[in-house]
C-alpha positions in Angstrom: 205.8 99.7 281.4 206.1 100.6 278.0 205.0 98.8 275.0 202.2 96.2 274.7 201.9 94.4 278.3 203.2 90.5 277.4 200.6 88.8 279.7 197.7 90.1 277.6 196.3 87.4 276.0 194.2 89.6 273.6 196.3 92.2 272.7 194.6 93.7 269.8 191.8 96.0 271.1 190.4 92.6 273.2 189.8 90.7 269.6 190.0 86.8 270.2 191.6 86.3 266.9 195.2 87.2 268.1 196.6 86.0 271.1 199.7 86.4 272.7 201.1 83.3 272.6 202.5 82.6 275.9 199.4 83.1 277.9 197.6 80.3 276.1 200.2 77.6 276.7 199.9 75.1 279.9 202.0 72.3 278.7 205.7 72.7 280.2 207.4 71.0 277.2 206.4 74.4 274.9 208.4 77.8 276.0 207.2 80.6 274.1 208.9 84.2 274.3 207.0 88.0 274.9 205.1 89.0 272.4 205.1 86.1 269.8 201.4 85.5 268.6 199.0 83.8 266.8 196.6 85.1 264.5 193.5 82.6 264.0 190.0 84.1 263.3 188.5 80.8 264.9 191.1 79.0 267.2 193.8 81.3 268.2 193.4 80.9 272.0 193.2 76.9 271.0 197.2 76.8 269.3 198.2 74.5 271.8 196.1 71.4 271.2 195.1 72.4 267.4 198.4 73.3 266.1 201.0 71.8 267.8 200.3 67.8 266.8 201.5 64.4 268.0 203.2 66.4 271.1 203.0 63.3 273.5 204.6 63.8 277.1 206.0 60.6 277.3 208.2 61.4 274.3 209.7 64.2 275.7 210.5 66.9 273.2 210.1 70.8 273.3 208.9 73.3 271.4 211.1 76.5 272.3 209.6 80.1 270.2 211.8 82.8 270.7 210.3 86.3 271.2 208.7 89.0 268.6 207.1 86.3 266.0 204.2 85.9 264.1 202.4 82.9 263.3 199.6 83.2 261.1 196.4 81.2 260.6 197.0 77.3 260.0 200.4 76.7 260.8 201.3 73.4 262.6 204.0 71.7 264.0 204.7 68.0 264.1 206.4 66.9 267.1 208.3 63.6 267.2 205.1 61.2 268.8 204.4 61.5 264.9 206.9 59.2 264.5 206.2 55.6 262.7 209.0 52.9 263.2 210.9 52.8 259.5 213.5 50.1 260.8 211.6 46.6 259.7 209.7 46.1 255.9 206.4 47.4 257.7 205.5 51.3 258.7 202.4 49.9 260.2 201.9 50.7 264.0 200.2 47.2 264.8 201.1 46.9 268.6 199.1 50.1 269.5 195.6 47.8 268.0 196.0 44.7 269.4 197.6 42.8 272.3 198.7 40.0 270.7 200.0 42.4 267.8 201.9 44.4 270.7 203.9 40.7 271.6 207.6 41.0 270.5 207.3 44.9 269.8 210.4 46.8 271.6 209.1 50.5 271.7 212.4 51.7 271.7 212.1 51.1 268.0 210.2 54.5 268.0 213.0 56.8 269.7 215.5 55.8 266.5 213.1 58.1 264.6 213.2 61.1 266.8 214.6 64.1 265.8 215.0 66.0 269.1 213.5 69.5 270.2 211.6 72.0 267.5 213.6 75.6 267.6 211.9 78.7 266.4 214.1 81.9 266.9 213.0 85.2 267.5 211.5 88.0 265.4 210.0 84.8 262.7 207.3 84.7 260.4 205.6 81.7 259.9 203.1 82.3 257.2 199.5 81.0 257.1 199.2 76.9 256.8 202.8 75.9 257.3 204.3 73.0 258.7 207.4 72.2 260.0 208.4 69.3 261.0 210.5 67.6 264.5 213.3 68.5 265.3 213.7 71.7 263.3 215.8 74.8 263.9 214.9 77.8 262.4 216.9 81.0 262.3 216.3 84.5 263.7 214.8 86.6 261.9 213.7 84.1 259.2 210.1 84.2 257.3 208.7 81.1 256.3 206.7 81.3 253.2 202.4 80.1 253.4 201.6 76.5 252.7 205.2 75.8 253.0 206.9 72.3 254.3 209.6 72.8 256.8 211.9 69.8 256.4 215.5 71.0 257.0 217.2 73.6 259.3 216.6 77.1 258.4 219.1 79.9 258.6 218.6 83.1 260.2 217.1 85.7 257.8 216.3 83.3 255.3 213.6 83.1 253.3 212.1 79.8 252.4 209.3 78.5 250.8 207.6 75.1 249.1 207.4 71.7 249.9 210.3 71.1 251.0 211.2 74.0 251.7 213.8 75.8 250.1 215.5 78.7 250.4 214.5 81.6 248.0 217.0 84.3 248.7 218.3 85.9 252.3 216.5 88.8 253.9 220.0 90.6 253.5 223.8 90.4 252.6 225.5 88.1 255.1 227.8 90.3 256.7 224.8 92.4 257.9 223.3 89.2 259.4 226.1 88.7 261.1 225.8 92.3 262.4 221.9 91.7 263.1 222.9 88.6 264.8 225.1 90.5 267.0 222.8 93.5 268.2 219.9 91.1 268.8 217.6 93.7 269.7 214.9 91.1 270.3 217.0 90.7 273.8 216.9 94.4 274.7 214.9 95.3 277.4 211.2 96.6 276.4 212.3 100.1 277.6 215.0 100.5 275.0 213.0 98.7 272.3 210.4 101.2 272.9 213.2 103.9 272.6 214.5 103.2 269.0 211.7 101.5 267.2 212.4 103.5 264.6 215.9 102.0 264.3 214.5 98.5 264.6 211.9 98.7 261.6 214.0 101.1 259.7 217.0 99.6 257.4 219.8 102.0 258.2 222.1 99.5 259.8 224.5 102.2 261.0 221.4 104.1 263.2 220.4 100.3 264.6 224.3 100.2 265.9 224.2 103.1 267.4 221.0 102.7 269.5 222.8 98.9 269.9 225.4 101.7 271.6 223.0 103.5 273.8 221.0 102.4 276.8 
């Protein structure tokens, strides 16, 4: 097969800093694509129960990573178990300390707060100590700036950064997002990306649609 093999969990030359993502996951409620992964000079192989916080089962929610990104050192996501109940004059989880503090608590209180599934698209970089938050979508193709705070939805090939984050400008004009969104090489079969790498790191649009063209 050609290209890096996807179920190699150390892809780099055997170095436990980078993983593959996907072969480091056990918990059904995170998908992860080919070929995403995690650079951590410490934890890398640990993403699941380091980085990926408040991710209870009994709540329920997903995170989905789409294929071809990189998530550097640090970055977390917070799932919707997170949540604290905003409805009443108290944020103050007292039913989960005490029994008699629990009396009169409906815990369906919690699921008004919950945002639904976490969305990463494919070919995204996450840069080193971001967070973003439940229920966020964010774009193909986008790059999420270091130390950033990911509040909002995030557009494919944007860049954002800050806290919240922000867009700062788009990767490229719109019309040739549109156009990127269309090819979607990340879909291609590994064959054929193999074939016109050149046209997928290069920035000649009109070469990208013609290997788009070919098989």
């Amino acid at each position: 097969m050609p290209g890096p093999d996807p179920e190699n969990r150390h892809p780099l030359n055997g170095e436990s800093h980078t993983v593959f993502l996907k072969t480091v996951i056990t918990k059904p409620t995170i998908i992860v694509g080919d070929y995403t992964y995690y650079h951590d000079p410490d934890h890398a192989a640990d993403f699941e129960s380091r980085n990926v916080l408040y991710h209870f089962d009994f709540v329920g929610d997903r995170l989905v990573i789409g294929r071809f990104c990189a998530l550097a050192t640090g970055c977390h996501f917070i799932m919707n178990g997170a949540n604290h109940v905003t409805s009443g004059f108290s944020t103050f989880p007292f039913n989960i300390f005490s029994e008699d503090w629990a009396e009169g608590f409906d815990p369906a209180t919690y699921a008004e707060g919950y945002r639904g599934d976490t969305h990463v698209g494919n070919d995204v970089w996450i840069g080193r100590d971001a967070t973003v938050l439940p229920g966020v979508s964010i774009g193909d193709g986008a790059i999420i700036g270091a130390c950033s705070v990911v509040a909002g939805n995030v557009p494919a090939f944007a860049v954002v950064a800050g806290n919240p984050a922000r867009i700062v400008r788009y990767r490229f004009p719109l019309e040739i997002v549109e156009t990127l969104l269309k090819i979607a090489w990340w879909n291609w079969p590994v064959g054929k990306i193999t074939r016109h790498m050149d046209a997928i790191r290069g920035a000649d649009l009109a070469m990208l649609e013609r290997a788009a063209k070919e098989g």
